[in-house]
C-alpha positions in Angstrom: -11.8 4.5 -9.5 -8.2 4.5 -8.0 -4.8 2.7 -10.2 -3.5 1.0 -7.6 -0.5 -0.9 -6.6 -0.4 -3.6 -4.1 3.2 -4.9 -2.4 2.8 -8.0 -0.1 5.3 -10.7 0.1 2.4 -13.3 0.5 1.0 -14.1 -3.1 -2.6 -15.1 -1.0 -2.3 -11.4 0.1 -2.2 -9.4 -2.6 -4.9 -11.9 -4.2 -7.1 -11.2 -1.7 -6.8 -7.9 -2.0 -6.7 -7.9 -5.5 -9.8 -9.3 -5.9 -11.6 -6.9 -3.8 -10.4 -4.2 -5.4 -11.7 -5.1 -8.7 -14.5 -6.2 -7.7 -15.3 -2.6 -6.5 -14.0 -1.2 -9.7 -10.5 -0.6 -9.1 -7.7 -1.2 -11.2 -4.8 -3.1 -9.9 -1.8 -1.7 -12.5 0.8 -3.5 -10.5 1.9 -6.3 -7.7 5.3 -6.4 -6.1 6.4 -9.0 -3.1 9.5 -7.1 -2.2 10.5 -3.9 -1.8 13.2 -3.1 -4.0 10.5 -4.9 -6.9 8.2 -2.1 -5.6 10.4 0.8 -6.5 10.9 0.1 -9.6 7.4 -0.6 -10.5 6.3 2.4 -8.9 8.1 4.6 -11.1 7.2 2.6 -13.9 3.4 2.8 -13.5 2.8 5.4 -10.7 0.1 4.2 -8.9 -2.7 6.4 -7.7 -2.2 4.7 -4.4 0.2 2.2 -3.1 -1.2 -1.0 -0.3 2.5 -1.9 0.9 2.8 -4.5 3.8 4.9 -3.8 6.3 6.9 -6.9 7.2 9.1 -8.2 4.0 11.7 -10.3 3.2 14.7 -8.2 1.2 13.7 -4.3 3.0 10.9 -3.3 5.5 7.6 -1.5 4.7 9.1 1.4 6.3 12.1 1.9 4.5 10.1 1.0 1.0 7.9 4.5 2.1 10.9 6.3 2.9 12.5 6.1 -0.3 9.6 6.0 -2.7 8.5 9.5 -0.7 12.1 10.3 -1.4 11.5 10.0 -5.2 8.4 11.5 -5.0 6.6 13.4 -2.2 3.4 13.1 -3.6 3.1 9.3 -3.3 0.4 7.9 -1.6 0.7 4.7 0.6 -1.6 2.9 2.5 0.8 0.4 5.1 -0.8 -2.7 5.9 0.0 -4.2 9.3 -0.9 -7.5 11.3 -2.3 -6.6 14.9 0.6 -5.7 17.5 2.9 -3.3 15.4 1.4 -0.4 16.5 4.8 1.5 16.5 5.8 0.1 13.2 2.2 1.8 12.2 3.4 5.0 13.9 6.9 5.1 12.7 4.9 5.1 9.0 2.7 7.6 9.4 5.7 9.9 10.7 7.4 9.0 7.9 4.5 9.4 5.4 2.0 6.8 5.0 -1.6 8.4 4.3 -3.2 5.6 6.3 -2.7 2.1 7.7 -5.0 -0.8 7.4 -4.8 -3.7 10.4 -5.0 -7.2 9.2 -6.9 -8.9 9.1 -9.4 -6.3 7.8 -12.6 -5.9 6.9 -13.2 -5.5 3.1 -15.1 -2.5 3.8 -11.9 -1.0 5.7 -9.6 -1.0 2.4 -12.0 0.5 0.2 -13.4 3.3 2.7 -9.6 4.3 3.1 -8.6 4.1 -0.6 -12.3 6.1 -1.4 -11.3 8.7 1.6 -7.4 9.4 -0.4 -9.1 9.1 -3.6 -11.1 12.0 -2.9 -8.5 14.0 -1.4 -6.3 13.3 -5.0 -9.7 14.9 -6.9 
């Protein structure tokens, strides 16, 4: 079981997500729909693993990774990206980002990755 945080701007999102996540016996110890909201909750709960979307309203994805890897090199975050932003996807994982998942995804895909990092943490 992984504490995880999930940071989407669309509420449907991070339901979605949410849902399978606890349904596979995850615990979801935080949601954020912007950035900035993101960073502060992360250092409030840290997260085992972070699900951050890449496209927000107030500051991008990206630059969320960059400074929460900033404030701690040891975070782990999964971006989440729609289909088409492959060098958004690679620009992350330069910058830091363990992994990316491509929505719309297959439940399967999100809890393979977050097993596959879990494991890694252990």
């Amino acid at each position: 079981m992984a504490r995880i945080m999930i940071v989407d701007d669309a509420e449907f999102m991070r339901m979605v997500i949410k849902d399978i996540l606890l349904k596979h016996g995850h615990e979801v110890v935080a949601e954020a729909a912007r950035g900035e909201e993101a960073i502060f909750k992360y250092l409030e709960v840290r997260p085992d693993i972070v699900l951050m979307d890449i496209i927000m309203p107030d500051m991008e994805g990206t630059e969320t990774l960059q400074r929460l890897l900033n404030m701690d090199p040891e975070a782990k975050v999964v971006m989440c990206s729609s289909l088409g932003q492959q060098s958004v996807v690679t620009k992350s994982i330069k910058i830091g980002a363990q992994d990316f998942i491509v929505k719309p995804f297959e439940p399967s895909r999100i809890l393979d990755v977050i097993a596959r990092i879990a494991d890694q943490n252990n």
